[in-house]
N, C-alpha and C positions, 0 to 999 in steps of 0.2 A: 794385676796382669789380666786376671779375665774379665773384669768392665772393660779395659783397651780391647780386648779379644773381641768381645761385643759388640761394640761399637765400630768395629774396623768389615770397610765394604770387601778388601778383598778378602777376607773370609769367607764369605758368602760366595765370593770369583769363583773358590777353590771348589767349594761344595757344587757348584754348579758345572765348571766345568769337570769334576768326577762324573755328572751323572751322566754330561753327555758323552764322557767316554765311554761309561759303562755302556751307552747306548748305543753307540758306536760298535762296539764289541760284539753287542749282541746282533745286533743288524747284519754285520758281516761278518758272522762265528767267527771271530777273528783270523778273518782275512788281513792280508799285509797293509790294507786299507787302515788296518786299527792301528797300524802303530801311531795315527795322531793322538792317541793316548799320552805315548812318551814325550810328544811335543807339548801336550797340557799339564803334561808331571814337569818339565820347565816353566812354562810361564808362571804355571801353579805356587813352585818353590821359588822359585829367581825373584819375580817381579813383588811379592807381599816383602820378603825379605830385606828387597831393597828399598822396599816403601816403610818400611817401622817395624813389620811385625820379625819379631826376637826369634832367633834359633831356635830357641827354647819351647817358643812358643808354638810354632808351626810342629816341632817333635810330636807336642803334646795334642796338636790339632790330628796328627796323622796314626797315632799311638789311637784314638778315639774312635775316628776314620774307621781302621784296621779290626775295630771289636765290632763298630756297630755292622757294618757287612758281615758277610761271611765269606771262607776261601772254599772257593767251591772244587779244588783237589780234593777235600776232605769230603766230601758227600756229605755235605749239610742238609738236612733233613730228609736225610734217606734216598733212594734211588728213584722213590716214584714220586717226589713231590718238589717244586722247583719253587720259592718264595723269593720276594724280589731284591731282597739284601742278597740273594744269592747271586743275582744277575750283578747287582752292586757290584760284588765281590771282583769281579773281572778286570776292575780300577784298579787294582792293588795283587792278587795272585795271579791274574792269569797272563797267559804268555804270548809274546811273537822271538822267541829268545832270551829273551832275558825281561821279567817278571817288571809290572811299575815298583814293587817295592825293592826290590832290587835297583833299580836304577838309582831311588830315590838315597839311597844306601851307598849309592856311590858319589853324589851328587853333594850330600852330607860328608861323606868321607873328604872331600877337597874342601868342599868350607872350614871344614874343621883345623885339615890342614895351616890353610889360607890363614886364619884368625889366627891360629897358635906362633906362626911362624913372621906375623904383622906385627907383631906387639914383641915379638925376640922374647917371651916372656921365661925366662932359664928356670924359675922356678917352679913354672907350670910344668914344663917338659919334665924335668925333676921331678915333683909330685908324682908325674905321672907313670914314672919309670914303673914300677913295679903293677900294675896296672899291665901297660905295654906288652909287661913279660908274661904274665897270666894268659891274658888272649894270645897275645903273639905264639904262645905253646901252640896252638890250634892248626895254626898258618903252617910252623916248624914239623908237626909232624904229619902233616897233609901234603907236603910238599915231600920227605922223606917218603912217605907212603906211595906216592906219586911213580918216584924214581923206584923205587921197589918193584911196584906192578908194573911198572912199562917195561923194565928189565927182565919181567919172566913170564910175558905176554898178554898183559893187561892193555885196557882198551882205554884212551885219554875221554871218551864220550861218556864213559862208564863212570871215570873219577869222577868228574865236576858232577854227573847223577847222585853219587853218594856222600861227593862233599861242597856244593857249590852252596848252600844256607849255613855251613858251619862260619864259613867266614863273615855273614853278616854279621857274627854277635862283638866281635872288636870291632866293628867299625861303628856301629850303634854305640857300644861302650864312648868310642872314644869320641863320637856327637855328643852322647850326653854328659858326659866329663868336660864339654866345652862350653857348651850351651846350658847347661842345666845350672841351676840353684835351688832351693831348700822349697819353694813356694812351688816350681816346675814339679820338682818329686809331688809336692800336696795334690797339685790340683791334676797331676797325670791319675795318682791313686782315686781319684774323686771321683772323676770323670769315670773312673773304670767301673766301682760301686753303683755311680748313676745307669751307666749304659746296662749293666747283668743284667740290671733289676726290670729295665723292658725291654732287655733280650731275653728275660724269662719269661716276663706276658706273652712274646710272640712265641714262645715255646710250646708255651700251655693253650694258645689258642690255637695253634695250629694245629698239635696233638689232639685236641678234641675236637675241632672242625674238621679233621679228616680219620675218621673210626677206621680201623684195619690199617692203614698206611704205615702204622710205625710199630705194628705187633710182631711182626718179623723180619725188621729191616736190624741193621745193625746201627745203626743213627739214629738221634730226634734228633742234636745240631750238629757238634762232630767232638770228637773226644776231648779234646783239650778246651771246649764250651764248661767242663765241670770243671777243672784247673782252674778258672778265671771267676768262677762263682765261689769257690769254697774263698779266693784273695777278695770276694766282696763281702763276705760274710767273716770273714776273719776284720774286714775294716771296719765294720759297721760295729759288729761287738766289740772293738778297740774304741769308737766314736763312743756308743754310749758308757765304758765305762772312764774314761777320760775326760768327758766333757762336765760340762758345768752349766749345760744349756738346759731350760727347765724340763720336768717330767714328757708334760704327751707328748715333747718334739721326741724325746727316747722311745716312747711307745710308738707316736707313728715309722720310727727309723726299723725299729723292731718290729713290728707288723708287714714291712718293707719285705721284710729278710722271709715272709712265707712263702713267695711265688718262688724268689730264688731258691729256697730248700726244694720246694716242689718240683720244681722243671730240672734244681741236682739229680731227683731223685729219679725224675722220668729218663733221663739221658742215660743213668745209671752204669757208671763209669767203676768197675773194683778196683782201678789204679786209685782213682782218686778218694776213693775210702780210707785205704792205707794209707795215702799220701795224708791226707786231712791229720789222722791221728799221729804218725811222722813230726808232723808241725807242728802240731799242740804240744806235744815232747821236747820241741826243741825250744820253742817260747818257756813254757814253765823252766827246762832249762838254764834259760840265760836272765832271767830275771832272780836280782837277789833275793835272800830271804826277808831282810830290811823290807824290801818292794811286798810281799805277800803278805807279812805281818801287816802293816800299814794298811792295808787294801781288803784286808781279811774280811771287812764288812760287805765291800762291793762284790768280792768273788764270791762270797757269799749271795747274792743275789742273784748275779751272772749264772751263778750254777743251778738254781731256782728256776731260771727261763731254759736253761739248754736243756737240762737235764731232763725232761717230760722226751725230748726230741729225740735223743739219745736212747732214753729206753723203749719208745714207739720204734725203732728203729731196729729193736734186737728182738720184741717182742708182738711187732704189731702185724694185724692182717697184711697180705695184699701187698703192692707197692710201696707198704707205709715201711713197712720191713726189711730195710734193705740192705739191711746190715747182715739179717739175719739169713738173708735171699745168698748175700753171699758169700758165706760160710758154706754154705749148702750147694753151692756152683763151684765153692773149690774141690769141696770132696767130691761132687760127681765128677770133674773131672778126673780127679785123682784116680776115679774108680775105673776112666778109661784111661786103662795105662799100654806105653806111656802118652800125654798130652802130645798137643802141635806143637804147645809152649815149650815141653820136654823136648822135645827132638830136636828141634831149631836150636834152641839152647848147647844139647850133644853135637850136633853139626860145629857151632859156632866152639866150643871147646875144643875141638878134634882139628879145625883149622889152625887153634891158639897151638897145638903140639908139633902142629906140619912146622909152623916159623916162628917160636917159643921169644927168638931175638930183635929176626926184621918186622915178624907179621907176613903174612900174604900179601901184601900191598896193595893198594885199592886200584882197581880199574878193571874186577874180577867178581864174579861169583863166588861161595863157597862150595865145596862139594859135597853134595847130599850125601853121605855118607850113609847116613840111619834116612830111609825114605820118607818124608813126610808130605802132606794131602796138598794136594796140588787147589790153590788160594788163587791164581794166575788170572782166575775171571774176575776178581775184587781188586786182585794188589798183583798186577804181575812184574814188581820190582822185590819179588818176598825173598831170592836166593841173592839180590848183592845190597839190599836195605835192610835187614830183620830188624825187630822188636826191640828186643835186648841190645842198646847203642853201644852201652860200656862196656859188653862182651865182643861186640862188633867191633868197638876200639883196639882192641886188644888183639881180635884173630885179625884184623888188614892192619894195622899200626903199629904191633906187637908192642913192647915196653911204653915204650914214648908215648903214644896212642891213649893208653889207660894213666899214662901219667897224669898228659894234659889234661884230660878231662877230670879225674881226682884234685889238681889243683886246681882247675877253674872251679870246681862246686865247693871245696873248702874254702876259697877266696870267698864264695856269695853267699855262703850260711855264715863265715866271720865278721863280716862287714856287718850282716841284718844283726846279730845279736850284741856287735860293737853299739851300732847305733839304737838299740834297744834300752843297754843299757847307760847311753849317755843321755839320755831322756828326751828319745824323739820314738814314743810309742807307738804312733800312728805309721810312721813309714816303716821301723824296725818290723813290725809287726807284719806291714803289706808286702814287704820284703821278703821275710821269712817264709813266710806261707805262699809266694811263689815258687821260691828257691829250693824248699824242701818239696815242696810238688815239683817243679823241673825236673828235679834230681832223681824223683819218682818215675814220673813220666819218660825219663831219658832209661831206664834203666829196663821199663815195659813195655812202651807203648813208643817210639818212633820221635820223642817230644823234640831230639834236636834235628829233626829235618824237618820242624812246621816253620814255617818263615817267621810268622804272625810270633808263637815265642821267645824265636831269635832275637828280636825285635822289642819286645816288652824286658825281656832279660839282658841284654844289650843296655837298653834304657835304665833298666834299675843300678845295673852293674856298675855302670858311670857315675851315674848322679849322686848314688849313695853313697861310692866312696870318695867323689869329689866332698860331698857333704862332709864327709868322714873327716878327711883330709883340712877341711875349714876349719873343724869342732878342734881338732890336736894339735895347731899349729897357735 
């Protein structure tokens, strides 16, 4: 698949004309002039499609797309510094209505349709039922939550604000459940490995080519840049202890992995600390005993290279410490009591007791109950977005809300350690370590209203368990 990739010119159509949307965009801050963008996100998708290149393949072109830019809602590298993936960025997050990747999302949603329903394939539909029902929770209680808030004076502008990226993750699911197969999943994860690894050179160069710019900014790239580094570093120490390929190709793979730790470290994300160690719990986990005895020698090595990093990490100077940096940032918080994090939190709980059954319903604010610091000039969606998503489910969706979202993340941790242990390391692996960062991220940091995640988790969601679904049948 990727020599055809290669070798195929509209690929390079695509790449080209991204940039001149992007340049579009920029030229006229996205005046209504840009929406030729969304006419190049057609020719883009339609005409390669029709020409050879595979569902599959274009997913995995735009999954690529989607990392090596940046979304620039996120304030990618800070407030005072503007680098040109970020101008990129404006192809894929930025808006006249409705986002290109949002489009592209819909766009895929009928193909997928289209093919499932060309082929009458009963069994596909089948397979896919329980799938369907996972995400479809999403749809069910967004739409209940809907009627809720609008019945007790909720704002319809407001909902599709707080939920209009929830929905892309079944429709991603259900592209890559159509289009995907076993090689798609490989060389999506591949691709993602390659790209970190000089999205962290540009990290580290930009960091040091601009002194003072990122010493009090709250950005180097944006939060969820360490999410996608700790799933290349979990692939790469999966590559070399799997592979069979000679020594220095391991030592160069492994040398690979120093800028990515670097620029984790610069970004310096405490979600994704937690999240990291989360995942390594949950891999050791799902691997038998059979698998560790057998392998005893290799983790034995494995733990020989980390383990230096690990304790520089709790014990080292400076930056190097950053484990230790943040232990030391929870207690001082702690020490201002209570946090932002705390209040928000109380707020979000105190809404859960106003509608214990329906929820609040989305197309509302919560009411500041317990006051907390007015964020309005960074983020001023912080009283109908908070942090905390699954507490958030729970005070606008009430039951149903915290359901669905519990069974969607238990469906994507089962799936990664299913296919872990049917001996597909490499994706089980990339899998997990997104999934249990998701679920981290979703829980702290805002992770299911970044598109760009929706998007990658969508993708794995499908293909894995279509994968899944091959391996059992």
């Amino acid at each position: 698949m990727l020599n055809g990739l290669l070798r195929n010119k509209q690929v390079f159509a695509i790449i080209l004309l991204s940039l001149v949307g992007a340049g579009l965009f920029y030229l006229t801050k996205a005046s209504p002039l840009a929406v030729v963008v969304v006419l190049f996100s057609v020719v883009g998708i339609l005409y390669p499609v029709l020409r050879g290149i595979s569902g599959g393949t274009f997913l995995v072109l735009l999954a690529s797309w989607s990392i090596i830019i940046d979304d620039i809602s996120q304030v990618a590298w800070g407030r005072q510094y503007e680098a040109f993936t970020e101008i990129l960025g404006m192809t894929l997050f930025e808006s006249v209505g409705i986002t290109g990747l949002e489009f592209l999302a819909i766009v895929f949603f009928v193909f997928s349709v289209i093919k499932i329903f060309a082929k009458t394939n009963r069994s596909l539909l089948i397979d896919y039922l329980p799938l369907a029902v996972v995400s479809g929770s999403f749809v069910i209680a967004s739409t209940v939550s809907l009627l809720v808030g609008l019945g007790t004076g909720g704002s319809l502008q407001t909902h599709f604000i707080q939920t209009r990226f929830i929905h892309m993750l079944p429709i991603w699911a259900l592209a890559s459940y159509v289009f995907f197969d076993r090689k798609s999943i490989e060389v999506l994860l591949l691709a993602l490995a390659v790209i970190i690894f000089f999205k962290s050179l540009q990290a580290i160069f930009i960091f040091y080519t601009n002194p003072g710019i990122f010493g009090d900014a709250e950005y180097l790239v944006d939060h969820y840049f360490s999410m996608f580094s700790l799933v290349a570093f979990g692939l790469s120490l999966t590559w070399m202890f799997v592979s069979q390929s000679p020594l220095w190709m391991k030592v160069i793979v492994f040398l690979m992995q120093l800028p990515i730790l670097w620029a984790f470290v610069l970004n310096d994300r405490r979600t994704a600390y937690v999240a990291g160690v989360f995942g390594l719990l949950t891999i050791l986990g799902a691997v038998s005993r059979d698998f560790l005895v057998f392998h005893r020698r290799r983790l034995f090595y494995v733990g020989v290279l980390v383990s230096p990093i690990l304790l520089m990490s709790v014990v080292g100077p400076g930056p190097l410490g950053f484990v230790r940096r943040t232990i030391l940032s929870v207690f001082e918080e702690s020490a201002t009591i209570p946090s932002y994090r705390e209040l928000e939190n109380a707020n979000l709980l105190n809404a859960v007791a106003q509608a214990p059954v329906t929820g609040l319903g989305t197309g509302k604010e919560f009411d500041e109950i317990f006051p907390m610091p007015d964020i309005s000039f960074v983020y001023d969606r912080y009283k109908m977005i908070p942090h905390n998503l699954l507490l958030a489910g729970w005070a606008y969706q009430g039951p149903l809300g915290i359901a669905s979202m519990g069974l969607i993340f238990t469906f994507m941790i089962a799936i990664g350690v299913r296919l872990l242990r049917y001996g597909y390391p490499y994706i089980g692996v990339g899998a997990l370590v997104f999934f249990t960062q998701y679920l981290a991220f979703t829980y702290a940091d805002l992770a299911f209203q970044i598109p760009r995640n929706q998007l990658f988790a969508g993708l794995l969601l499908g293909g894995c368990y279509r994968l899944l679904r091959n391996k059992e049948m």
